[in-house]
C-alpha positions as CSV (number, residue, x, y, z in Angstrom):
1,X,0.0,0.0,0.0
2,X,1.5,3.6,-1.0
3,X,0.2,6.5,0.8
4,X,-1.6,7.5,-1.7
5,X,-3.7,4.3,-3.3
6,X,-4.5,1.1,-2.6
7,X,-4.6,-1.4,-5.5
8,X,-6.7,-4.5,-5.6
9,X,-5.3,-7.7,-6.7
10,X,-7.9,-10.4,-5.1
11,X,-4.8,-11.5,-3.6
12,X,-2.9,-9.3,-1.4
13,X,-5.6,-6.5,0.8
14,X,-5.0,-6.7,4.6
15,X,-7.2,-5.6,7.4
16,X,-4.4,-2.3,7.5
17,X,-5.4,-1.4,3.8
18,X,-9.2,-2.1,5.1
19,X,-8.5,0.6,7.8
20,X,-7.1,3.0,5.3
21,X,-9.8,3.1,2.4
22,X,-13.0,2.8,4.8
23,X,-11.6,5.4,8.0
24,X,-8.7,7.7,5.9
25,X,-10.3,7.4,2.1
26,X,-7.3,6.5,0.8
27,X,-7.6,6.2,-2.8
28,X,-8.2,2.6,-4.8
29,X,-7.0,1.1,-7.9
30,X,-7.8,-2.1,-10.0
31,X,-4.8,-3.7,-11.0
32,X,-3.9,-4.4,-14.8
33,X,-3.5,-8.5,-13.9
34,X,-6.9,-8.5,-12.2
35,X,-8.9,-6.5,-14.9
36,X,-7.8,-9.2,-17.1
37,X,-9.1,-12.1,-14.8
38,X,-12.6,-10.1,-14.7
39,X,-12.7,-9.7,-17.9
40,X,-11.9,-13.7,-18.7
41,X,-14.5,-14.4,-16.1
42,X,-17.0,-12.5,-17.9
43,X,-16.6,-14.3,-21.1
44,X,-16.9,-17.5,-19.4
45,X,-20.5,-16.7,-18.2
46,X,-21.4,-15.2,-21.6
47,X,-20.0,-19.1,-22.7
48,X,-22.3,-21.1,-19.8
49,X,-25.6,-18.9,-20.6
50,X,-25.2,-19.5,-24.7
51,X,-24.9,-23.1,-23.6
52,X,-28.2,-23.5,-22.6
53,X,-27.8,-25.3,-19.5
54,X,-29.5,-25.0,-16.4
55,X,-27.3,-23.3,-14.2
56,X,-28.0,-21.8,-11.1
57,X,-28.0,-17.9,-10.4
58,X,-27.7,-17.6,-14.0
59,X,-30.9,-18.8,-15.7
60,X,-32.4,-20.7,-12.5
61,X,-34.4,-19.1,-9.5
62,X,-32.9,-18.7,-6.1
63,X,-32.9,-20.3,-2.8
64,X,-36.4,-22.5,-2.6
65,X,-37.1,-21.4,-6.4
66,X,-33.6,-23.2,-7.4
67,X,-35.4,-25.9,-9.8
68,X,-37.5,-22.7,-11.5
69,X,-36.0,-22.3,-15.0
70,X,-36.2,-18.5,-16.7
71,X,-36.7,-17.5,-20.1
72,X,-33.9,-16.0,-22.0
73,X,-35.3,-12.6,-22.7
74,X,-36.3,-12.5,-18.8
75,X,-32.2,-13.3,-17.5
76,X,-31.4,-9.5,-17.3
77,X,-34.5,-8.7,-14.8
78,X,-33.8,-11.7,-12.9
79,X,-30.7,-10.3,-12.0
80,X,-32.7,-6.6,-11.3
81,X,-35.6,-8.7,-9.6
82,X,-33.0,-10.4,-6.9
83,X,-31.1,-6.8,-6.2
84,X,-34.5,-5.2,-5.4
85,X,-36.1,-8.0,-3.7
86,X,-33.1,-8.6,-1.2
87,X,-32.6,-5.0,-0.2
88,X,-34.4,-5.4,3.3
89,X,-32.6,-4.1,5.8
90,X,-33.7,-2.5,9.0
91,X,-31.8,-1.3,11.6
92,X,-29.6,1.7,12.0
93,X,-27.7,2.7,9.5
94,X,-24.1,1.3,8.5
95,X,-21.3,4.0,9.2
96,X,-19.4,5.4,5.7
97,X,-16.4,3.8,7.1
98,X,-18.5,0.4,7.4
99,X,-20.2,0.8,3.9
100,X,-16.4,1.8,2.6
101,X,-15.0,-1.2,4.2
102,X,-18.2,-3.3,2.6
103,X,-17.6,-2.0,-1.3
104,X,-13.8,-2.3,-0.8
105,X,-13.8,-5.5,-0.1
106,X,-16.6,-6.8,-2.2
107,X,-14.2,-5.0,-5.1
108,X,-11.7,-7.3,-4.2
109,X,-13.7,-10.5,-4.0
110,X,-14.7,-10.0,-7.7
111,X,-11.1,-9.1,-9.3
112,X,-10.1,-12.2,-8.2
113,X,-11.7,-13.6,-11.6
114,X,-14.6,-16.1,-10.1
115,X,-17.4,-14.6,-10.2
116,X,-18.1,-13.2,-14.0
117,X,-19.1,-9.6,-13.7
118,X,-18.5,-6.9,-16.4
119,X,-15.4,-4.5,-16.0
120,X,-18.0,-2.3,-16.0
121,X,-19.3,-3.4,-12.9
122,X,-15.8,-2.8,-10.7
123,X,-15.6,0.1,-12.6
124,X,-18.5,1.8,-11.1
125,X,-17.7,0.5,-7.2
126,X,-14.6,1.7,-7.3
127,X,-15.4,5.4,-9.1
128,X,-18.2,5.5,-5.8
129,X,-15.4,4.8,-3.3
130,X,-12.9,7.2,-4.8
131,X,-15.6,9.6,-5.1
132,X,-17.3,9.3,-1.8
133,X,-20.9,8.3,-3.1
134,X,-21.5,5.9,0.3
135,X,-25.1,3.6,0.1
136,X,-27.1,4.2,2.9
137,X,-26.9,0.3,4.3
138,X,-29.2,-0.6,7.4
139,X,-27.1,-2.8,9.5
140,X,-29.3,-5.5,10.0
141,X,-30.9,-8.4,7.5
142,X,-27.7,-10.5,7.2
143,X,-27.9,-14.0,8.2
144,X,-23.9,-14.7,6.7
145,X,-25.1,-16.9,4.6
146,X,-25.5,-17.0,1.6
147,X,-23.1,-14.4,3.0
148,X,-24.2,-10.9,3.8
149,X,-27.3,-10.9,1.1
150,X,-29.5,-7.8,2.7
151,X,-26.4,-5.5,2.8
152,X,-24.6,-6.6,-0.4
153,X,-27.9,-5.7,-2.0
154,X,-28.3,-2.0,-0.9
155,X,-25.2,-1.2,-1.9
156,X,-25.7,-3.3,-5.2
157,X,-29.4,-1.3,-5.7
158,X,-27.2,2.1,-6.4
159,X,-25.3,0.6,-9.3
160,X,-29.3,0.2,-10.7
161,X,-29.9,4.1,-10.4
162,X,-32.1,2.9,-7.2
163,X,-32.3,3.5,-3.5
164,X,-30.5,6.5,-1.7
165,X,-26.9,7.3,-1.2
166,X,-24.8,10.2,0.5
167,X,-22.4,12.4,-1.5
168,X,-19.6,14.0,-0.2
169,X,-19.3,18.0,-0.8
170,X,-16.7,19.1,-2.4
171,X,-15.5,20.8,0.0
172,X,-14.9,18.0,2.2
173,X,-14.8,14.6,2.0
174,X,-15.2,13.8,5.7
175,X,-12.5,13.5,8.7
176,X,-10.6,10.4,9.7
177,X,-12.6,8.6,12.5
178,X,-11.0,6.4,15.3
179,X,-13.7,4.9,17.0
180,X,-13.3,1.2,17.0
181,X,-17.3,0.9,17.5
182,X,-17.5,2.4,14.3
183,X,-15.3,5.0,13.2
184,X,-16.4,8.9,12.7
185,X,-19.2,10.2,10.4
186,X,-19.0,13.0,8.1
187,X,-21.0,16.2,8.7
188,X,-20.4,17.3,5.0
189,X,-23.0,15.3,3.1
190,X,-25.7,15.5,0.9
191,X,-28.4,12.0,0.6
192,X,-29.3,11.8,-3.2
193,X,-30.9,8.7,-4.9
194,X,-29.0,6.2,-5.8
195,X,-29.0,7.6,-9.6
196,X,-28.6,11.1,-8.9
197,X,-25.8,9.9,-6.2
198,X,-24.1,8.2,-9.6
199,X,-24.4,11.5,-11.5
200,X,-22.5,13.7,-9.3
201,X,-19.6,11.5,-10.1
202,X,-21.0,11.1,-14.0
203,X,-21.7,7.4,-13.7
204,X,-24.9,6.3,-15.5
205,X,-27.0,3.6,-13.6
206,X,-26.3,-0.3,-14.6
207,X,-28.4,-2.7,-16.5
208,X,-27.0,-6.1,-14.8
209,X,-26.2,-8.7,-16.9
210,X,-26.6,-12.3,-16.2
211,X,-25.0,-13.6,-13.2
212,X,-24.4,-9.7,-12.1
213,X,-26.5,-9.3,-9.2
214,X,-26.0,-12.7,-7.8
215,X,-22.4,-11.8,-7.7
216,X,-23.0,-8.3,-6.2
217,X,-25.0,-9.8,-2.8
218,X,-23.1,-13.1,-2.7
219,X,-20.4,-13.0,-0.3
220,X,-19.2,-12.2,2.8
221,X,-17.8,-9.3,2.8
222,X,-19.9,-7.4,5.7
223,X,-18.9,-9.5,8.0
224,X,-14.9,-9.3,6.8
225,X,-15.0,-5.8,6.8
226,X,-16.1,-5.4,9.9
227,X,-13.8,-8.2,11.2
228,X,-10.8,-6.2,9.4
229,X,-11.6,-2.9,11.2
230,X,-11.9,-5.0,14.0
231,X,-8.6,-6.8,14.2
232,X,-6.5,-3.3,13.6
233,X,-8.8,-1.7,16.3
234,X,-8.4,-4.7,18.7
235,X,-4.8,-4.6,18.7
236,X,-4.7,-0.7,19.7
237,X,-7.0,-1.3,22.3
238,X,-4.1,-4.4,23.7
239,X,-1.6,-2.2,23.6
240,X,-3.4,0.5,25.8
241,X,-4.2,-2.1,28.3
242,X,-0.9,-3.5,28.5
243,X,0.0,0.6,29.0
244,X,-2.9,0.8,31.7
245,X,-2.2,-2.2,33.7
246,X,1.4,-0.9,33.8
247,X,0.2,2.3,35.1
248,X,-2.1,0.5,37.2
249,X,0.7,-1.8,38.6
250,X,2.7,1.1,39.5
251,X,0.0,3.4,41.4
252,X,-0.7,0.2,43.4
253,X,2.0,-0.4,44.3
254,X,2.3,-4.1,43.1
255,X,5.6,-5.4,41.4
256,X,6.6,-6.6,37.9
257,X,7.8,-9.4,39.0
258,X,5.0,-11.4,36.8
259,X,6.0,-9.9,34.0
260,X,9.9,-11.6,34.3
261,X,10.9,-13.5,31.3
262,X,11.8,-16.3,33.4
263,X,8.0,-16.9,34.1
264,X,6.8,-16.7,30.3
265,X,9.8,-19.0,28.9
266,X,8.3,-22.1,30.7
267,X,5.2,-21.3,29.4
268,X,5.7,-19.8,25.8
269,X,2.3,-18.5,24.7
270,X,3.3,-15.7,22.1
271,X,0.2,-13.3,23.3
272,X,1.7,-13.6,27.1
273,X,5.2,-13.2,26.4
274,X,4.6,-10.0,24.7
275,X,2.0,-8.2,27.3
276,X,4.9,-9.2,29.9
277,X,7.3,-7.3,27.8
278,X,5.1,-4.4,27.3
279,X,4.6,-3.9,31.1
280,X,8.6,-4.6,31.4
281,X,9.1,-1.8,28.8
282,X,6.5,0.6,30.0
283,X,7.7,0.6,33.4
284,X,11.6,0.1,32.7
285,X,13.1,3.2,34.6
286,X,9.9,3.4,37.1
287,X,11.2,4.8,40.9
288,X,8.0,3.4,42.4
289,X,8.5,-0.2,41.3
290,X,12.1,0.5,42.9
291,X,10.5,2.1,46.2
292,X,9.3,-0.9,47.1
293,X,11.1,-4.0,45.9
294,X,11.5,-5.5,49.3
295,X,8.3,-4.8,50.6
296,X,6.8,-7.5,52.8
297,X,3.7,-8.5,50.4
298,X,3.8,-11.6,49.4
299,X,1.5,-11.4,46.1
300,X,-0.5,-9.1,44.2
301,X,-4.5,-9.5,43.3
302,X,-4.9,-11.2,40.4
303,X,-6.1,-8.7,38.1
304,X,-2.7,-7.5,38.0
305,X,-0.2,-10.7,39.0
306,X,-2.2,-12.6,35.8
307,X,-2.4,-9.5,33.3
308,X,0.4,-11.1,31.1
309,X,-1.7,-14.3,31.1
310,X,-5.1,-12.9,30.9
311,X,-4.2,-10.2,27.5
312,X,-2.1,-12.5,26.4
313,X,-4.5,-14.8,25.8
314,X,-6.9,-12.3,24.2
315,X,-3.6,-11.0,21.8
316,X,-3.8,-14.8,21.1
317,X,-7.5,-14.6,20.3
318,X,-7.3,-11.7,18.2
319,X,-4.1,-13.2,16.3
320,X,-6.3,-16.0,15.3
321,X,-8.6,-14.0,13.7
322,X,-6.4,-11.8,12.0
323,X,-4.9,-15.0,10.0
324,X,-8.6,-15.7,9.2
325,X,-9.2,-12.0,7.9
326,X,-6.6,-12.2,5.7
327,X,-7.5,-15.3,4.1
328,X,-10.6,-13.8,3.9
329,X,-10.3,-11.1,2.2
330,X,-8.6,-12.8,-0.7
331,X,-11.5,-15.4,-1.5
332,X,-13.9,-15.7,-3.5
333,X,-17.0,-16.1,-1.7
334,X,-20.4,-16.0,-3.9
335,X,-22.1,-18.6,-5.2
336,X,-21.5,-20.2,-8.1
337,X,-18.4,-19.6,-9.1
338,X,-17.3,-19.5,-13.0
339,X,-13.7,-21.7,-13.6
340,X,-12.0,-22.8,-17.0
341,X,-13.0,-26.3,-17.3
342,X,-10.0,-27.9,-16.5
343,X,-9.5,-26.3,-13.1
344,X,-12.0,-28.3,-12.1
345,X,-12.1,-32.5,-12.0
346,X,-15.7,-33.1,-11.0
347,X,-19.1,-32.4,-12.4
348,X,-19.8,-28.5,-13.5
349,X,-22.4,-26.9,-15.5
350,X,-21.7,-24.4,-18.0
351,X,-21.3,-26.4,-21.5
352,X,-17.2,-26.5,-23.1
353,X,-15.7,-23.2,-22.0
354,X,-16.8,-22.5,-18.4
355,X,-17.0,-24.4,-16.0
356,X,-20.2,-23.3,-13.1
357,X,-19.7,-24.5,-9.8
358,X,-22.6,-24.2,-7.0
359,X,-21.4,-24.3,-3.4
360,X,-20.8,-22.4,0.2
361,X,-18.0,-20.3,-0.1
362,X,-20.5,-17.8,1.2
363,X,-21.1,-19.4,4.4
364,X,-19.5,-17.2,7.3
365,X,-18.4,-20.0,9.5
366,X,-15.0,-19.3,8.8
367,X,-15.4,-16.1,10.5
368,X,-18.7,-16.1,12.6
369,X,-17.1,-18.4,15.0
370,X,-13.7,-16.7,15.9
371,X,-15.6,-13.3,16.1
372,X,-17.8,-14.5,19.1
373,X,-14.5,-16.1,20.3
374,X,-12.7,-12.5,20.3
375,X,-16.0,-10.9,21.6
376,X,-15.7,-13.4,24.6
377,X,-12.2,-12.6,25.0
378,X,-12.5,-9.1,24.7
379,X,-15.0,-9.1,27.4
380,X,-12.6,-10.7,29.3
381,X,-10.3,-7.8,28.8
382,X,-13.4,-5.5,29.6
383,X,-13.5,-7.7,33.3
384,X,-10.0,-7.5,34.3
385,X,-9.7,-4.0,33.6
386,X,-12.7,-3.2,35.3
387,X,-11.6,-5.3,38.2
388,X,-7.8,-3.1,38.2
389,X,-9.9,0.2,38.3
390,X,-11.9,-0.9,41.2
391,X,-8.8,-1.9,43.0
392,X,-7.7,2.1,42.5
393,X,-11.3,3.4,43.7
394,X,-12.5,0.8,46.2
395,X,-11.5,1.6,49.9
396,X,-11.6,-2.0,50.9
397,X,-9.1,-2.8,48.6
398,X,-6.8,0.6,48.3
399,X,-3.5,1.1,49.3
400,X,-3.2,3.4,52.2
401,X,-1.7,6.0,49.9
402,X,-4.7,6.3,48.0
403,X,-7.9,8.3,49.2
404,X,-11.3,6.6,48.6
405,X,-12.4,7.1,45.2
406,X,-9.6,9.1,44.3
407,X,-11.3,11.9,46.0
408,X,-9.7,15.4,47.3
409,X,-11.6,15.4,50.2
410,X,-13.8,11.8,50.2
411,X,-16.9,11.9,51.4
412,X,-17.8,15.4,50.6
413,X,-16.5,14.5,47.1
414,X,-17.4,11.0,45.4
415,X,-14.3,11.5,43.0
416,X,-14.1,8.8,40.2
417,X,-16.7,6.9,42.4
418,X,-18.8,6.7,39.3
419,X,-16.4,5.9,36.4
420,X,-16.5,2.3,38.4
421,X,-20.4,1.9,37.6
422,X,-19.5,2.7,33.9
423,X,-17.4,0.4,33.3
424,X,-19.6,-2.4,35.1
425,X,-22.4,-1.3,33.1
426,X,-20.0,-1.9,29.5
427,X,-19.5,-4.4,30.8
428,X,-22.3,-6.5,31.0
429,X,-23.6,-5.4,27.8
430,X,-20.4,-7.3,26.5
431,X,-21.5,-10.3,28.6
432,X,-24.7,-9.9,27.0
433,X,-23.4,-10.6,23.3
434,X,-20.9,-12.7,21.1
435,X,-22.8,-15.9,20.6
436,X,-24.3,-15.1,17.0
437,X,-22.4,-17.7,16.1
438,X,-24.4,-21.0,17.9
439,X,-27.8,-19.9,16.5
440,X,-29.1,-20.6,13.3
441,X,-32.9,-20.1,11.8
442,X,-33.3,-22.2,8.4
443,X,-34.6,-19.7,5.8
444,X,-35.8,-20.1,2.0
445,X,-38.3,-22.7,2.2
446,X,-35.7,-25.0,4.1
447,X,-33.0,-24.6,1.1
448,X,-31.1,-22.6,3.2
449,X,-31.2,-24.8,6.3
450,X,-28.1,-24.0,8.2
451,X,-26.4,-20.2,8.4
452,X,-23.9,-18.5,10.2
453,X,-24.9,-15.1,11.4
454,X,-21.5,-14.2,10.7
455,X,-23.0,-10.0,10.0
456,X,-24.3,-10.4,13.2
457,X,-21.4,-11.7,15.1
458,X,-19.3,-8.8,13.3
459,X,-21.7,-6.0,14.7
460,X,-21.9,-7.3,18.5
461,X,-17.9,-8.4,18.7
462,X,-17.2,-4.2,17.0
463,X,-19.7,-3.3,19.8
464,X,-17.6,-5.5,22.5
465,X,-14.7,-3.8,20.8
466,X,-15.6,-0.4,21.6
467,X,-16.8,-0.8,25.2
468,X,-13.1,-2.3,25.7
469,X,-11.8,0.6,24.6
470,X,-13.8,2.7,26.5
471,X,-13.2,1.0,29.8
472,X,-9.9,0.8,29.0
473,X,-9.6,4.7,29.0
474,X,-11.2,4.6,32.2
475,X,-8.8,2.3,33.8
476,X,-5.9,5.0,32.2
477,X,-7.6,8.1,33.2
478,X,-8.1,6.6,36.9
479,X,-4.5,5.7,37.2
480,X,-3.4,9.1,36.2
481,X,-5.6,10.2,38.7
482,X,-3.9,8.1,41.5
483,X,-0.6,8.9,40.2
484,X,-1.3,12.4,41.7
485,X,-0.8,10.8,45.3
486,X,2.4,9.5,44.8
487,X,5.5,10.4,46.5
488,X,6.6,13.4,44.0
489,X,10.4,12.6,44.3
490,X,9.5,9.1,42.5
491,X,9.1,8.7,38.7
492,X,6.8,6.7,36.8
493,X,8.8,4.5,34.4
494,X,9.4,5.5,30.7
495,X,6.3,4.4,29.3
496,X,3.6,4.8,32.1
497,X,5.1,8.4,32.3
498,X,4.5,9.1,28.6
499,X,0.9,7.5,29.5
500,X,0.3,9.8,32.6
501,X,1.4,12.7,30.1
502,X,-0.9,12.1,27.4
503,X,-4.1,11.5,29.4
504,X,-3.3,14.9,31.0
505,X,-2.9,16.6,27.8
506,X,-6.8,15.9,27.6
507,X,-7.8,15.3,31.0
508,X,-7.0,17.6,34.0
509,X,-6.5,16.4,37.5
510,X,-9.9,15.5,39.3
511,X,-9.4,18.4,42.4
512,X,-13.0,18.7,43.5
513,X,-16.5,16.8,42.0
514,X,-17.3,17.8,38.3
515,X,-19.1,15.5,35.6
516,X,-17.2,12.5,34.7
517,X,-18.6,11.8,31.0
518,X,-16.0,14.1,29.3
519,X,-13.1,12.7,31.3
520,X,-14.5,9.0,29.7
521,X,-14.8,10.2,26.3
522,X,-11.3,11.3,26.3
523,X,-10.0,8.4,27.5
524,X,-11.5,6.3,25.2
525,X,-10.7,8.5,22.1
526,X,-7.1,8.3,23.2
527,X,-7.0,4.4,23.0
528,X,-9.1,3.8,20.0
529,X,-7.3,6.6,18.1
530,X,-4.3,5.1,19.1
531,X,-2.9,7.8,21.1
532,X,-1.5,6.0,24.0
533,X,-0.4,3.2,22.5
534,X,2.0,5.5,20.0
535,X,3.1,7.3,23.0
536,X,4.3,4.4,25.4
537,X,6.1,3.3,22.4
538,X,8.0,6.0,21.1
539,X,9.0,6.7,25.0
540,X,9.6,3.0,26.3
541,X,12.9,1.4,26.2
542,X,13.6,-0.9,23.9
543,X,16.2,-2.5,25.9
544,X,13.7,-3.3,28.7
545,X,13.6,-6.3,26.9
């Protein structure tokens, strides 16, 4: 990826490139290999229709009406037909950096050469992402499978002239947003149909040709762009924890000692060795660690002795679905998909050129089922944090040089008292979700008997995602608050101190009651931005290690 552009090869996007089209409208490009695959495609579909075989999203029905054969001169409003009748989505809208993430991705799912649309076709999604025309998507309709149908299709009813889109002014294209629940909307828009939203960027509206729409709905790609956005967002909201339990560790005056290498080399999970070595690096240079080395406590709780254990397993978690993002986003997930005859052995439709091969590459499975995983282990995160923030606040559990609450003057103030409840509230709205995955509800007349709800676990785990994030700022923004009873003469180490800094650069010391919610908001802007994370690391020592 340049700085400028992103080019689409069906074989190369990753989640960071995802990040970059949908949140900083970086720029996107088809490249010269893959318009010739899409353009080979195509003429294999032109081949399987002149054949004159029955083959399915071609000349067939769909779903139940499978075994429903169509007249020739009625193929081109089959393909209108399924656009229109699968745009049923309710729900709140999709976010322009969702929808971006959606049309990027779909892009590359069709340059790979498998599913026989006309240039003309990428042409168009590509003009409306460099161009900022954004469908307005409701977020909800998608069972994952056959992949995300209802959201594919409102995106896919603007290439007809139909439905309703917003426009970017030209004066403004809309800022960068960081919020990992969803990312920032754009104030500077106008909502045009879907054919006057083409005309602002002189695109006509599309007659589909066979095969067209099918290929347009039929995939996956909701749920991998969400998942994409996910996995970059999930890793900036691990490195702020690892940075607030460091901060945490220090204020409480509870030792590193967890965190020694000596303790993750007999038990070598990659996630816990590196959250140990973050809290080693973040406190490397730390005068309060050393003000109490030999200190007569024996342990520490565990919501700070097992941190390298606890985010190291989520890191783990989150790893895992990265690798299955990136294969992902590199497939090609409708249904059927068009091959040259001798790539495949078995039985295909198409007649002597093509080769038409109906199966469930849009099936979120894959997918669905590592992003309730992360939900669960990002909750997980959410508890332990929540836990470390209590141990700051609580007065059962405080040190002694801590007031209650983290109040001035306790009693007469309340202090942070409150933050506590909103993050036990975020909380159990994460306990509440990530287990789209274990239902399924058999659909088209029994035809589609077994589906993922892949879109839906994508929506609750980005939700799960940004209450992390926001609890996480809570945790940082109380241990900058306890760091103001420390002994002055004692430093923070090099990366908690750069922590400290940066939370205070937004959120002033808590000296007498005031409300809370604009204290919260900063801190969780200054993790899901990415703020703290680029902080601790540009000030932490790398030979902590």
């Amino acid at each position: 990826m340049s700085e400028t552009e992103v080019v689409l090869d069906g074989d190369s996007l990753t989640p960071e490139e995802v990040r970059a089209v949908a949140r900083d409208r970086v720029a996107v490009r088809i490249a010269d290999a893959a318009r010739e695959s899409v353009r080979e495609a195509r003429e294999r579909v032109v081949s399987a229709v002149d054949s004159g075989e029955a083959v399915y999203g071609l000349n067939t029905g769909f779903g139940h009406l499978v075994d429903t054969r169509i007249d020739p001169e009625d193929v081109e409003a089959l393909q209108t037909n399924l656009v229109r009748s699968h745009a049923a989505g309710v729900g709140r809208r999709l976010t322009d950096e969702e929808v971006r993430g959606l049309m990027l991705t779909r892009v590359n799912a069709l340059v790979k050469g498998y599913s026989g649309v006309r240039e003309v076709v990428v042409n168009h999604l590509v003009a409306m992402l460099n161009e900022g025309i954004h469908p307005v998507v409701p977020a909800q309709g998608s069972l994952g499978a056959s992949g995300d149908l209802a959201p594919l299709a409102h995106v896919a009813i603007v290439l007809l002239g139909e439905g309703t889109a917003t426009v970017d002014e030209e004066d403004g294209a809309g800022g960068e947003g960081d919020d990992v629940a969803g990312g920032a909307e754009t104030s500077d828009r106008t909502e045009l149909s879907g054919a006057d939203a083409l005309a602002s960027a002189g695109l006509d509206p599309l007659r589909l040709a066979p095969k067209e729409g099918l290929a347009l709905i039929n995939g996956t790609q909701l749920t991998v762009a969400l998942a994409a956005l996910l996995v970059v967002d999930a890793e900036r909201v691990l490195d702020a924890a690892d940075a607030a339990g460091a901060l945490t560790t220090e204020v409480t005056m509870s030792t590193t000692a967890n965190c020694d290498p000596a303790v993750t080399d007999v038990r070598p999970h990659a996630g816990q060795a590196q959250s140990a070595a973050n809290v080693r690096r973040f406190t490397a240079g730390s005068e309060v660690i050393e003000s109490h080395r030999n200190c007569d406590r024996v342990q520490d709780a565990y919501s700070i002795r097992c941190l390298p254990q606890v985010h190291g397993a989520v890191r783990d978690a989150v790893a895992h679905l990265r690798e299955a993002v990136e294969v992902e986003l590199n497939s090609a997930t409708d249904n059927p998909l068009v091959f040259p005859p001798e790539a495949v052995a078995g039985r295909a439709s198409g007649g002597d050129d093509a080769a038409v091969l109906s199966a469930g590459n849009f099936h979120g499975a894959p997918l669905a089922h590592l992003l309730d995983y992360v939900a669960a282990a990002l909750t997980d995160l959410t508890a332990i944090c929540e836990r470390r923030v209590d141990r700051m606040l609580n007065p059962e559990l405080q040190e002694d040089h801590l007031p209650p609450f983290l109040a001035e003057r306790s009693g007469l103030q309340s202090g942070y008292m409150i933050a506590q409840y909103t993050a036990a509230a975020l909380l159990n709205e994460c306990r509440s979700l990530g287990r789209a995955a274990t239902d399924s509800t058999p659909v088209s007349g029994g035809q589609e008997d077994h589906v993922s709800m892949s879109g839906q676990a994508a929506l609750h785990a980005r939700t799960v995602a940004g209450n992390a994030a926001t609890v996480v700022g809570v945790e940082l923004v109380c241990g900058a608050q306890a760091a103001e009873f420390l002994d002055s003469d004692l430093t923070l180490g090099d990366g908690t101190a750069a922590a400290y800094r940066t939370v205070r650069e937004v959120v002033p010391p808590l000296e007498t009651d005031r409300p809370l919610d604009a204290d919260l908001r900063a801190g969780e802007r200054l993790v899901a931005s990415g703020a703290i994370r680029d902080a601790v690391t540009a000030a932490a020592s790398a030979d902590a290690e």
